[in-house]
LUMBA-156025 format. One record per residue: residue in one letter; x, z, y of N, C-alpha, C in turn. Coordinates in steps of 0.05 Angstrom, whole numbers, plus 5000, padded with zeros to 4 digits. Layout:
REM LUMBA-156025
AXZYXZYXZY ...
REM end
This chain:
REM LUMBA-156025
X512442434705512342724710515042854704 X516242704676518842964679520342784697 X521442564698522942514724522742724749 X520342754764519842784782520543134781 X520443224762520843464747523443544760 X525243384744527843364738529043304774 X527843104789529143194818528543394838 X526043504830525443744845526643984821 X528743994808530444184796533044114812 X533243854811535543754831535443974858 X533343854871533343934903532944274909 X532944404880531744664879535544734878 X536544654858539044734855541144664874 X541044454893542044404912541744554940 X539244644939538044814960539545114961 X539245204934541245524929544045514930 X544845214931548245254930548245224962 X546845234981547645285011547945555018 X549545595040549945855048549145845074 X547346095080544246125094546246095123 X545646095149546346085168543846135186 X544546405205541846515217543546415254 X541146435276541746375296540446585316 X541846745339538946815354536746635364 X534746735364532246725377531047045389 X532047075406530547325422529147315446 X528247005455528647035483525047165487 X524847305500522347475513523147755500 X525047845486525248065475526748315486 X528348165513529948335524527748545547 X525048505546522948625564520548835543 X519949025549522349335566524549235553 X526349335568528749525556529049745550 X530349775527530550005512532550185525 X532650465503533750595524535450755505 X535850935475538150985468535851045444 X537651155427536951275396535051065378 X534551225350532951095331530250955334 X529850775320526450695327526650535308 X524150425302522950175272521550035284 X522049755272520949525281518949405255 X517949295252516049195231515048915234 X515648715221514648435216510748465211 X509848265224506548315217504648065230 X503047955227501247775236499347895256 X500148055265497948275288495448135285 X495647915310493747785315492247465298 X492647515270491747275251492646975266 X493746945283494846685291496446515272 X497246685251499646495227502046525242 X503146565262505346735271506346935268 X509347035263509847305255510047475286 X509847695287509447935310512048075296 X512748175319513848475315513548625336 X512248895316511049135327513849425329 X513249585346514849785348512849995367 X513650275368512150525384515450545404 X517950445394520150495412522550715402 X523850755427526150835410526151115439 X528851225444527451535461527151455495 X526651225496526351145520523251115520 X520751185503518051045494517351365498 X515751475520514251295537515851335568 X516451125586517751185614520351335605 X521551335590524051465595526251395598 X527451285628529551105638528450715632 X526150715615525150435609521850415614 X521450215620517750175609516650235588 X518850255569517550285544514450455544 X512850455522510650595522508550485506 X508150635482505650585471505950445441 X504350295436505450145414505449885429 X507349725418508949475436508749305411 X506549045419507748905402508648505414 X511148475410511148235419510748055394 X508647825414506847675400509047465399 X509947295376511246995368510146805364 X510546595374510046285383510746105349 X512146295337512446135318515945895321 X516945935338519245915347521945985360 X519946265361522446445372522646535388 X520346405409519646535432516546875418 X517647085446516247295448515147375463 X513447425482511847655493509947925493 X511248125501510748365497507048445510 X506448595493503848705504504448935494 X504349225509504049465503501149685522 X500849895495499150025496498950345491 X497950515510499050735500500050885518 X501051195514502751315523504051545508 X505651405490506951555477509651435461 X510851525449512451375428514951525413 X516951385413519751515401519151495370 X518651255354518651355332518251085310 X516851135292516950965270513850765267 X513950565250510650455249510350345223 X507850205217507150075193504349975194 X504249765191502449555193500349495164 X497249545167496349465146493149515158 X491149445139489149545141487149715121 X487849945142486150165126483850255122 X481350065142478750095139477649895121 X479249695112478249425103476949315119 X477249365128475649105153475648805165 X478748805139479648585151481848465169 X481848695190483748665210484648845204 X487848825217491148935218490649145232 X491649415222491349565242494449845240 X494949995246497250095251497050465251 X499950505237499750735225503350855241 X503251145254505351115272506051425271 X509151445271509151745268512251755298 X511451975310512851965342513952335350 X515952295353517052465372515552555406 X514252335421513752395446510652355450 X508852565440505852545434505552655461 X505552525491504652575506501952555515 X500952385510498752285515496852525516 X494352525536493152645550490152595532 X490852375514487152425504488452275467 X486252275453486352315424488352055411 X488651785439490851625434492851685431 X495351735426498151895425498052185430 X496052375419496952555430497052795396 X498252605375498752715348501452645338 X503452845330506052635316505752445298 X503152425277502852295262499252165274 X500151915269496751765272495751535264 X494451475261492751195258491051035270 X491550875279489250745301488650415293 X486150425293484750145286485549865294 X485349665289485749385305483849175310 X483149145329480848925334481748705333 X483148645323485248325313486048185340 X487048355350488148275385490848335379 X490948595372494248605379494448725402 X491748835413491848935438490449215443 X488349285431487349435434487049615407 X486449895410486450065390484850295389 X484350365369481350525368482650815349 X483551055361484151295341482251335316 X484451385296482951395274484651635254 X484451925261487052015258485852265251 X483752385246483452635236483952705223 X485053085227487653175200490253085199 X491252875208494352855208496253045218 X497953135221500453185229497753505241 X497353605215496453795212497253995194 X499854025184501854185161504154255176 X504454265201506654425210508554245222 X508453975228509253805232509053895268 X511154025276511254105302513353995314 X514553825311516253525327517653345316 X517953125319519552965312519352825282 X516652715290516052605264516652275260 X517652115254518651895251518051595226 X519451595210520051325199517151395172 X515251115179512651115168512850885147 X510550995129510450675109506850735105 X505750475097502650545088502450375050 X500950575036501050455015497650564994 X497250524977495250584959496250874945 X496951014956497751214938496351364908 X494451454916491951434893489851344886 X490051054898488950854878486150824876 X485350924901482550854906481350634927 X483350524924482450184943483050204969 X484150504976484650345013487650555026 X489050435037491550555038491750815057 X493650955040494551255055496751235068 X497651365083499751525104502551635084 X505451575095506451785087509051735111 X510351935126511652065142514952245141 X516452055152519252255147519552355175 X521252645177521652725206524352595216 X526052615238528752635235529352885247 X530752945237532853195244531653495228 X531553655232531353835226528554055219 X527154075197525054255203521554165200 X521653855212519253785206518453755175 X520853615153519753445124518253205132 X517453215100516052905091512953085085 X511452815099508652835088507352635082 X505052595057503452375049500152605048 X499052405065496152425077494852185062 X493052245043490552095035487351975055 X487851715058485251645073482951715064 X481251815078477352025064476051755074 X478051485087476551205091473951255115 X473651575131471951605151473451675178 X475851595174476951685198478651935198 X478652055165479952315163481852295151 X484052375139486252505121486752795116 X487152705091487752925082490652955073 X492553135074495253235061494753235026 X496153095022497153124975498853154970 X501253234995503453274988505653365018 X506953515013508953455028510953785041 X511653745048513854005064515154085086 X516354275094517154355116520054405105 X522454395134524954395124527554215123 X529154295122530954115103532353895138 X534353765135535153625154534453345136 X534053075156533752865146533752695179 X533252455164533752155184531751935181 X529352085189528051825189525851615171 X528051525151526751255142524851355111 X523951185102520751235082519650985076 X519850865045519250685037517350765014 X515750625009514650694991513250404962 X514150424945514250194919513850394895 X513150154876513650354838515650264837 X516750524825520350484818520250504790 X518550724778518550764752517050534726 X514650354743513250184732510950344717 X510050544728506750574714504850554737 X504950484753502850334765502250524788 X504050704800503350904822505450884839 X504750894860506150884885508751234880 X510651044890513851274900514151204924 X516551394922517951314948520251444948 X521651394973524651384975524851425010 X526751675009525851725035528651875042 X530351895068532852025077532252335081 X532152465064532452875067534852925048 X534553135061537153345044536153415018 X533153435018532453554998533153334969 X533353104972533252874959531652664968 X531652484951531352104957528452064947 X529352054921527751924903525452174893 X521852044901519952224893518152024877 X517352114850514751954835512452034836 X510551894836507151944843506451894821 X504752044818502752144794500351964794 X499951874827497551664824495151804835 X495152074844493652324849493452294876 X497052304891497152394914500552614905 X500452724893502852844880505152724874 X507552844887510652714873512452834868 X514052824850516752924846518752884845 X520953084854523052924856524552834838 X525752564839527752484816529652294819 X531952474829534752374846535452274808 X535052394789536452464767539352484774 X540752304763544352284758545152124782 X544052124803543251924831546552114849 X549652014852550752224867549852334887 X551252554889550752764912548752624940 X547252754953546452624978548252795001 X549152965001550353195027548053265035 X548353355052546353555079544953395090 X544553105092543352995112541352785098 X542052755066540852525063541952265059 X540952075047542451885035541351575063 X543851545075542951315099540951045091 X540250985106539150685111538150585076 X536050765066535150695035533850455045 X532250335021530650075022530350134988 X528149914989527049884955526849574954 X527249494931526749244925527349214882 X526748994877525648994845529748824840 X531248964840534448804833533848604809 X532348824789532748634757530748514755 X529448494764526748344769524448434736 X524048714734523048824720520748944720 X520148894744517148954760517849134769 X520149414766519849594782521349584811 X521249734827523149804850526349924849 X527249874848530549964847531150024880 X533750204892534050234901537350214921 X536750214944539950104957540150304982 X542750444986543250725009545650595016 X546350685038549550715048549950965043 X553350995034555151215028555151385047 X556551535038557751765053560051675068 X561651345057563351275066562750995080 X560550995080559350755104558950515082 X559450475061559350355044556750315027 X555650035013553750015000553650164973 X550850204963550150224941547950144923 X547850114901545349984888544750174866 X541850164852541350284833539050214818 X539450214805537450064778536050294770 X532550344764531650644753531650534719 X532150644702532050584677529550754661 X526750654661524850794643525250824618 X526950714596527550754571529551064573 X531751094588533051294589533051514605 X530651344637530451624655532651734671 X534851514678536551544688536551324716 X539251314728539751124748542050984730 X541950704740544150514731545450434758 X548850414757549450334783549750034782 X547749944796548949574803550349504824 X552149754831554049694862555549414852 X557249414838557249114827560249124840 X560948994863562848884879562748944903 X560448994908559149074941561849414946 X561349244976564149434992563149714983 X565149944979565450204976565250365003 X565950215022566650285050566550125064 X565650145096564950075115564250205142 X562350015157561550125181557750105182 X557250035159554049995160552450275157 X549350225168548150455178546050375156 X544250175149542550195138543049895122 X540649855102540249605082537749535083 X537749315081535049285071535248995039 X532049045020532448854998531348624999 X531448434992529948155002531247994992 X529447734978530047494966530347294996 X533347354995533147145033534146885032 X534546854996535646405001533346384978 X530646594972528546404957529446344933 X531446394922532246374885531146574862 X528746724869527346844855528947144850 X531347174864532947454856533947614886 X532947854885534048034912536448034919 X536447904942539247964957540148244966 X542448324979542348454997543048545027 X541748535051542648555070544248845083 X545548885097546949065107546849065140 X546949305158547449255183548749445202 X550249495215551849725230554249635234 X555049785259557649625282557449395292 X555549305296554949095303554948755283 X554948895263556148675239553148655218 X552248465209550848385193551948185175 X551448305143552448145124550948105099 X550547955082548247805067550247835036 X549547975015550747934987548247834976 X549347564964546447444947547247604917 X544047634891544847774878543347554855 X544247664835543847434813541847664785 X540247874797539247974779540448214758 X543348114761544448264741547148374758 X546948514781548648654792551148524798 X552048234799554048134812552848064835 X554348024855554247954894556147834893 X554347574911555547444928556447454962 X557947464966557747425000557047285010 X554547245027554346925038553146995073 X551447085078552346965112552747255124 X554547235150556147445160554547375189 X555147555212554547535239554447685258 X555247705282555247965298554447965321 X553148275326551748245354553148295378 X553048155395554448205419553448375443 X554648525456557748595445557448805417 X558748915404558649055373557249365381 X554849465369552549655373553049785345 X551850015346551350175319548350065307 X547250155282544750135275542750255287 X540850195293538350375308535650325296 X535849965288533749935259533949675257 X533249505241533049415222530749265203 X530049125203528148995185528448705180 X528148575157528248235150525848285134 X524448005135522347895113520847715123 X520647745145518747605161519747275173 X518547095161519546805172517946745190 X519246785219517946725242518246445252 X519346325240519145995249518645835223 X517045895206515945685182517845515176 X520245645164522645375158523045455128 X520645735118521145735086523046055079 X524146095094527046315086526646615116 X525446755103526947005109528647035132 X526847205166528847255180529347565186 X530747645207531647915216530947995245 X530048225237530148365263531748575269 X532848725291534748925292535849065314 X535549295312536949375342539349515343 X541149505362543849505362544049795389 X545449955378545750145409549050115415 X549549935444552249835448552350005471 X554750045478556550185491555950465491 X556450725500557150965498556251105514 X556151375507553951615518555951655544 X554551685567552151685581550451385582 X552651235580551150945587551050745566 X550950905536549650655522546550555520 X546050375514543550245513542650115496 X540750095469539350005454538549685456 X539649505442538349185454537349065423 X535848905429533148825408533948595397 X533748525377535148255373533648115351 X532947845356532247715323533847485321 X534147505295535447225285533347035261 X533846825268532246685252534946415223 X533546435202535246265193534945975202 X537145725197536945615212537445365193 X535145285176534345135151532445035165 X532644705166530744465175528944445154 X526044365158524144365139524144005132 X524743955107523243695107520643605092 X519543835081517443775062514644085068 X512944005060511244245051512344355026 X512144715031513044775007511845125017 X511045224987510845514983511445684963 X513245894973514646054951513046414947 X512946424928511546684925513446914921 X513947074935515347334945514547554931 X511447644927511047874910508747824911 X506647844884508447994857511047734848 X512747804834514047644826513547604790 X513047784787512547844754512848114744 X512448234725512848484702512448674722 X510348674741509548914752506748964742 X506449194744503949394729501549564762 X499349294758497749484785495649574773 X494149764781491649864771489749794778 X486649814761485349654774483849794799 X482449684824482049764847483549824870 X486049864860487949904881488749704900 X489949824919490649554938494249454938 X494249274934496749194938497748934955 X499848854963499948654983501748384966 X500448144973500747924955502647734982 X505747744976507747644995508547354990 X509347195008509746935006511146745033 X513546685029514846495051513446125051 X513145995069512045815068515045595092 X515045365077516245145100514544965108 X514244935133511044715148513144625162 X512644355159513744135179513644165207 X515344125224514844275253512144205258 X511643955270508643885275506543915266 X506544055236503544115233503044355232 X500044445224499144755225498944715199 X498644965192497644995156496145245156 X494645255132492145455114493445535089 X492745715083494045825046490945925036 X491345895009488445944996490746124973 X488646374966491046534948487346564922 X488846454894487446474869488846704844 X486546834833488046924810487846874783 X488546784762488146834735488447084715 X487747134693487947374678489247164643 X489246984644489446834635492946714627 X494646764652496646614649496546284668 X498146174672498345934695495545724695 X494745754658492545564653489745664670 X489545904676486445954690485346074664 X481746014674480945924696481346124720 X481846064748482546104770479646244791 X480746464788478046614817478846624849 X477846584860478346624892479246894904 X481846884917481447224925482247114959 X481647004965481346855001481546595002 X480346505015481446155027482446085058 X483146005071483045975091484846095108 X485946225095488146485105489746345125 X490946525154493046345165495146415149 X497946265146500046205137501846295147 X501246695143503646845151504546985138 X504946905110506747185089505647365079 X503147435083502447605073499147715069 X497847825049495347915047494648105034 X492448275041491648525034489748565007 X491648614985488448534959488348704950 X485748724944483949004921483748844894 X485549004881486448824853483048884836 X482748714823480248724807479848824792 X476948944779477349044757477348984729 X477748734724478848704694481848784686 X482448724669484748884666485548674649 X488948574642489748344631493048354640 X493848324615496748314615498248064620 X496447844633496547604639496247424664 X495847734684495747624716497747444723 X496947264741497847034757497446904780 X497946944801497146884820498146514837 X496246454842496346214851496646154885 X497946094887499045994929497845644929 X496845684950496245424962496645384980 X498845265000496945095021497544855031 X496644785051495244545059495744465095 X496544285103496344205132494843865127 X494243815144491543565147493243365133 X495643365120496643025109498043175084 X498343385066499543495055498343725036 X498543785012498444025002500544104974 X500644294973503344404953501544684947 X502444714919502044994905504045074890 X504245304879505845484872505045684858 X506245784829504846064822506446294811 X505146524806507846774803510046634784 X512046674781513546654767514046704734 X513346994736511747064713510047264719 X509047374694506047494686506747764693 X505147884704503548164718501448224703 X502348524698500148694687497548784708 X495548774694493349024713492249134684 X491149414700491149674675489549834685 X487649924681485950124688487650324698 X484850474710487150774733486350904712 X488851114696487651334676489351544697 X486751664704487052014721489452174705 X491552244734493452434712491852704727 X492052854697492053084708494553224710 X494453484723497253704731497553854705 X499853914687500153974664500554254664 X501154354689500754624693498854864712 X499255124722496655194723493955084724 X493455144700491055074689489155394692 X486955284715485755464717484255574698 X482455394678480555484661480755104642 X478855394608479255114586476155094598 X474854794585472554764583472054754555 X469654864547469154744512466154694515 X466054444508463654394496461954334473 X460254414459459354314439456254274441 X455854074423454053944425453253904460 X451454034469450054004490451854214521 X452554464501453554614515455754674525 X456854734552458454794565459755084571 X462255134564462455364576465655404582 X466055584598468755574612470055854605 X472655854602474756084593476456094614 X476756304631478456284651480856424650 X482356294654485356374651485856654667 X488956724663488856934692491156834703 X489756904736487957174739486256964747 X483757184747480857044750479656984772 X477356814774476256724792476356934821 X475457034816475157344835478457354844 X480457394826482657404849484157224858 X481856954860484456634871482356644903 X484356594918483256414939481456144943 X479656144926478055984917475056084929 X473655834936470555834947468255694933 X469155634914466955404901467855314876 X466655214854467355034829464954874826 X466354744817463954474820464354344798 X463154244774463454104745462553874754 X463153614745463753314747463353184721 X462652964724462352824703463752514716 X465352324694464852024702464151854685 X462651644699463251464678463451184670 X463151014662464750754656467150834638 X467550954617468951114606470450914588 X472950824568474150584562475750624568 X477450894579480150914593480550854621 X477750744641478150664665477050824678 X477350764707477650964739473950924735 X473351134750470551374756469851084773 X467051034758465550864779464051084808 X463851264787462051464817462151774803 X462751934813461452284803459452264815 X458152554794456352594800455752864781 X454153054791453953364773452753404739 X454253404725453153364704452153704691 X452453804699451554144695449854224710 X446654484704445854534721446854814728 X446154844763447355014766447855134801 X448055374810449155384827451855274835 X453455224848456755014852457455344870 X457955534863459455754865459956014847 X460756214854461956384831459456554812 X457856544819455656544804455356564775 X456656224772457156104743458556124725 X461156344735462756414723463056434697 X461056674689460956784659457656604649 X457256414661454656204648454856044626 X454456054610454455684594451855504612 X452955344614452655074620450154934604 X448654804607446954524592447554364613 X448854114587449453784601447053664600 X447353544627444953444644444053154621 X442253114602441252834590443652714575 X444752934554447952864550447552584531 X445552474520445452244498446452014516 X446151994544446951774552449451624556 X451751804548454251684543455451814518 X457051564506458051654487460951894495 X461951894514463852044525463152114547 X464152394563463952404582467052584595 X467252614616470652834624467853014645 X469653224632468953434655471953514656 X470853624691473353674701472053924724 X474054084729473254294751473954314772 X472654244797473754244828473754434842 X476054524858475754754878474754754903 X474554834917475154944947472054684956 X471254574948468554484944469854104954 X471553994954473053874968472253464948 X472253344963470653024950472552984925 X471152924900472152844883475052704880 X474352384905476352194901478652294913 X478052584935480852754946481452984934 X481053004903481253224896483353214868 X483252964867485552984832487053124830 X488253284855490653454840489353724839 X486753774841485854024836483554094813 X484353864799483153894771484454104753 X482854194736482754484723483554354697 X481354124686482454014667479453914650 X481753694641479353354640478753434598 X476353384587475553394557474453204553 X475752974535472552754528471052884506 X468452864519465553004502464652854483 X464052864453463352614438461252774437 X458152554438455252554427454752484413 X453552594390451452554375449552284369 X447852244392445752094393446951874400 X445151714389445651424386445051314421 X448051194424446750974452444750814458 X443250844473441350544480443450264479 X441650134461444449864459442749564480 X441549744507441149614523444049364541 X443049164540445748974546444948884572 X447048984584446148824617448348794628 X448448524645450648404653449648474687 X451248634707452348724729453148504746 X452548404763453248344789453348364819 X455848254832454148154869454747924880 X454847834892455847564907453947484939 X456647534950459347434956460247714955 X462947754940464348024948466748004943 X467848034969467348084993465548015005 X464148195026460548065040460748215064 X459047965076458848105112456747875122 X453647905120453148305127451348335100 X451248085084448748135059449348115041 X449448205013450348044993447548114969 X447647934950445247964923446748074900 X445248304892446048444878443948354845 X445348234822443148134803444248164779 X441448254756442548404734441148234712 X442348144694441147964670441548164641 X438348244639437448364606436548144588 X437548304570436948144538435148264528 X434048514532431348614514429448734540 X428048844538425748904554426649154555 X425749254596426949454600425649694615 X424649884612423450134629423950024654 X423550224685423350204701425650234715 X427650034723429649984734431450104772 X432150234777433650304807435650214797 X435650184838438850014851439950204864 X441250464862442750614884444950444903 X446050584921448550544933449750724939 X451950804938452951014937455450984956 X457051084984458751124996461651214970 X464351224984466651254968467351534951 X465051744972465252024982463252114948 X462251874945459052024926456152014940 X456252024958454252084973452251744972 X449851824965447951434960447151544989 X447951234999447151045030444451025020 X443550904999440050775001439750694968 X437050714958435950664946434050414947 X434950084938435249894935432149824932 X430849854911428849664895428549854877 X425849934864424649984838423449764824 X424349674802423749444785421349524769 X419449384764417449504751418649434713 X417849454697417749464669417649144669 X419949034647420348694655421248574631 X421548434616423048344593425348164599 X426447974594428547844583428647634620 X431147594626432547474643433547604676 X433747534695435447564716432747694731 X434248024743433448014769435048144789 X433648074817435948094841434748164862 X436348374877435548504907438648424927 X437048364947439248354969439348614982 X441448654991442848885009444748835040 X442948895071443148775083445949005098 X447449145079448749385091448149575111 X444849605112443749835126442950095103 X443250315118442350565102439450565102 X439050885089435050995084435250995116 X436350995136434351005162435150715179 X435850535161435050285183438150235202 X440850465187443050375212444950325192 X446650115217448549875195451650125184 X451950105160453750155152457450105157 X458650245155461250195173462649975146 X464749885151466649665124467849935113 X467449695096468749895063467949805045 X470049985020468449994991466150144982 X464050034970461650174961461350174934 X459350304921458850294885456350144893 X454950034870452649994868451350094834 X450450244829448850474804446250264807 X446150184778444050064752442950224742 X440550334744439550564718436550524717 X436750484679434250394671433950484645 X432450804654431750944624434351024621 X435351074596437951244586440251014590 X440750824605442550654613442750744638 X445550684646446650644677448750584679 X449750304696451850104709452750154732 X455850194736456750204765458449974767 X458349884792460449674793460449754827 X462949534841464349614856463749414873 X463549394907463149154928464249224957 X466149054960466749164986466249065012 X464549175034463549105051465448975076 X466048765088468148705103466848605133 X467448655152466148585182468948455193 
REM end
């Protein structure tokens, strides 16, 4: 074993002292042709084949303008380099982002466009979302409320992420040019969004990434405005800005950002081109709350338009790529802000930037390729051309490298995050990846979070709810004569979601004592806010972790009524804590965090029931049944199974258990509601309550 140790350190160290060498592969890519200005391309498995896609909505030729372009376009890959285009639609000019937002399982697409021509609810929004039937071909609008804040043209460069941390990913949107802003829309997971953030104004360009930069476990981002770069999330839906000591941006915005982890610290750090065409790097420092510059050696000046971050020779540390004038150039980075130069290349004939993307290994050789578009020759008659390059590293072994997490990142629990990975398969075979986790550290024991997966880089996970400063994730896979594994590098946090509240206007205190509730309202008062409703909340699963379910813990009318009332808490002996919190405008709990008034833990009196019951379901993930089964240790009153939608709202009432003593019991759930119709995918709660006890736990339904 250490022999064998010791030559695969050999072939590992021999492997990083090469200098990468990429080749085109474009051929099916030159169909449409493009036609001039900005547009985003995006790496993605569209169609679960284990092949990489790249998707695009186009550039200002999308839809019919001097080109075919139109719609969302995505050409499908062979896995060699070859492409063919399938497009859909009638609309485009703009940006995209690939994920799935219903859980359903399948890939589906999130797109923000300058040319919303379209004649019916398909393209006919600057900002949208539309479903994927795992074709890659067809698409189902899913877009209510978007590009509903003033967003009156020219909405552009998109990213999709978990923003507040309720298991299924939100929207967020940059304009270019002038007047539209940045917006982040929260998924209501029914087909709706809602706005938690965003503005009108300001000139900008485009691009919108979104990572933790700071490391507490909430989605940022980093986006090209005048107004500034750098914004932090609260985890709500809320951000702020924080260029800190970040130099000047000018009027337009800081070019071609990207995020990636430089020091490998778990957080996101950041990389812009100058004002002088030149690179930059930046390290966020949470001990000091500043930026560190890791420009390092990297050119001061140049001709490049944008960057992007990526581990692209696989040595566990972010590189950095560069692209504009037709020139692409690769600084490898060693963690600690020295660059190397290693592969150079140019597109013919020499084009400006128009976009940009690497990550995606479209020919299974292990390493990181590029995509990019070049706008060559000059107004009236320049023209936009599409280009990929692939690296050009022979495979001689099975092998899999894990991309992200990499280590010392902090996710919360329920949230979704995406679990990244390059793979090398021998030309002739096919391969499977099975992805495991521990809480444990490398030793296990090891839980399943998919098997069978095709072997394309990437997967969609709803991080679990234990919590352990010891995450580890495990890569597998496998072709019919072969298997290899691999695991994070190092250890990843998960941490319960603790709700931030807003530290300022504070509409009203709550005080409670003993039983009673009552509210002090700030000024000015209820009567003179633009306000329709208040609504008091309770959660619980309480331990510092995220709301298994609200629900009204006060009686009461839910309008102004209650104003000058005290309150009685609804059966308050049954938790030892509880948060109240106060909602406005009458609006769903899980879309409402930033309109909390303000959160109190309640201590009781009365002694807990020290009823012990162990919570389950299995299979969960489930499609279409799963058994829901609960093991008591003492003898227990009369037992319900609710189910409850994301919203609050119970789908159905399960089973009444009659009065039972000591061991396991279990109801299945065939994902139909109280009238007999099948429920859509998603996350659901499932509520235990028996006598002054009640259990929520969490299952997500997948089709």
């Amino acid at each position: 074993m250490k022999q064998l140790s010791f030559y695969l350190f050999l072939l590992f160290f021999a492997v990083n002292l090469l200098s990468l060498e990429y080749t085109e592969s474009s051929n099916g890519l030159n169909y449409p042709e493009f036609e001039g200005g900005r547009t985003e391309m995006e790496f993605a498995d569209i169609n679960a084949d284990g092949n990489i896609d790249i998707l695009s909505i186009g550039d200002h030729g999308s839809p019919y303008i001097n080109t075919d372009q139109h719609g969302i376009m995505v050409w499908f890959g062979d896995g060699n380099g070859n492409w063919n285009v399938y497009q859909n639609g009638n609309f485009g000019y703009g940006g995209i982002a690939v994920g799935d937002v219903n859980n359903d399982g399948l890939l589906d697409v999130g797109y923000a466009m300058h040319h919303n021509y379209s004649g019916n609810d398909f393209g006919d929004q600057l900002i949208e979302v539309a479903l994927g039937d795992g074709t890659g071909m067809n698409w189902t609008p899913w877009d209510d409320g978007l590009a509903t804040n003033g967003e009156t043209w020219g909405m552009f460069g998109t990213d999709f992420a978990d923003v507040d941390n309720d298991g299924d990913l939100d929207i967020g949107s940059n304009s270019f040019g002038s007047g539209a802003g940045v917006h982040i829309y929260l998924n209501q997971s029914d087909g709706s969004w809602l706005q938690s953030f965003g503005f009108l104004g300001g000139n900008s360009t485009m691009d919108l990434d979104f990572g933790d930069i700071n490391k507490d476990g909430n989605v940022d981002f980093a986006v090209k405005h005048q107004y500034g770069t750098v914004y932090f999330g609260d985890g709500t839906g809320n951000f702020v800005l924080n260029d800190a000591n970040l130099p000047s941006s000018g009027t337009m915005g800081r070019n071609g950002t990207a995020l990636g982890d430089i020091d490998n610290d778990g957080g996101e750090d950041l990389s812009y081109i100058n004002s002088n065409e030149g690179i930059e790097i930046w390290v966020w420092d949470e001990t000091e709350e500043l930026w560190i510059d890791f420009s390092g050696n990297l050119p001061t000046v140049g001709n490049y338009g944008s960057t992007q971050l990526y581990d692209m020779n696989v040595d566990g540390y972010i590189d950095v790529c560069a692209f504009g004038y037709g020139t692409f150039t690769l600084w490898l980075g060693d963690g600690t802000g020295n660059w190397t130069q290693d592969a150079q290349f140019y597109t013919p004939p020499f084009g400006y930037f128009k976009a940009f993307r690497v990550g995606g290994d479209i020919d299974h050789n292990g390493f990181p390729d590029i995509v990019l578009v070049a706008e060559e020759g000059s107004w009236p008659s320049y023209q936009n051309h599409l280009y990929c390059y692939k690296e050009t590293s022979t495979v001689d072994s099975l092998t899999i490298t894990p991309m992200f997490p990499r280590g010392n990142e902090k996710f919360l629990q329920n949230s979704i995050q995406f679990i990244d990975w390059v793979s090398a398969v021998p030309e002739v075979d096919s391969s499977l990846v099975k992805l495991d986790y521990s809480i444990n550290g490398n030793n296990g024991p090891w839980t399943t979070i998919s098997d069978s997966l095709p072997n394309n880089g990437r997967f969609q996970w709803a991080v679990p709810e234990i919590g352990s400063p010891n995450y580890c994730i495990r890569y597998t896979v496998w072709t019919a004569t072969d298997i290899e594994t691999a695991t994070t590098p190092q250890f990843f946090t998960v941490e319960p979601y603790e709700l931030a509240y807003p530290a300022t206007d504070v509409l009203a205190v709550v005080n409670v004592e003993n039983t009673e509730v009552s509210i002090t309202w700030n000024s000015p008062t209820p009567d003179e806010r633009d306000l329709e409703s208040y609504d008091i909340y309770r959660f619980l699963e309480i331990n510092n972790s995220a709301p298994s379910y609200w629900d009204l813990i006060c009686e009461g009318s839910a309008d102004t009524s209650f104003i000058d009332t005290d309150w009685i808490l609804l059966e308050p002996d049954f938790y030892q804590y509880a948060v109240v919190a106060i909602y406005s405008n009458g609006l769903q709990a899980e879309a409402a965090f930033s309109n909390v008034v303000e959160k109190l833990l309640v201590g009781v009196d009365n002694e807990l029931l020290t009823l012990n019951i162990i919570l389950t379901n299995y299979p969960n993930p489930f499609n279409p049944t799963t058994t829901i089964s609960f093991n008591v240790t003492q003898t227990f009153s009369f037992a319900t199974i609710d189910i409850y939608n994301l919203k609050g709202q119970k789908v159905k009432t399960l089973q009444l258990f009659p009065n039972g003593g000591l061991g396991t019991r279990s109801v299945i759930w065939d994902g139909m509601d109280e009238n007999g119709r099948q429920v859509s995918s998603g996350i659901y709660f499932y509520r235990l309550k028996s006598g002054n006890f009640e259990k929520t736990k969490k299952m997500l339904l997948m089709k």
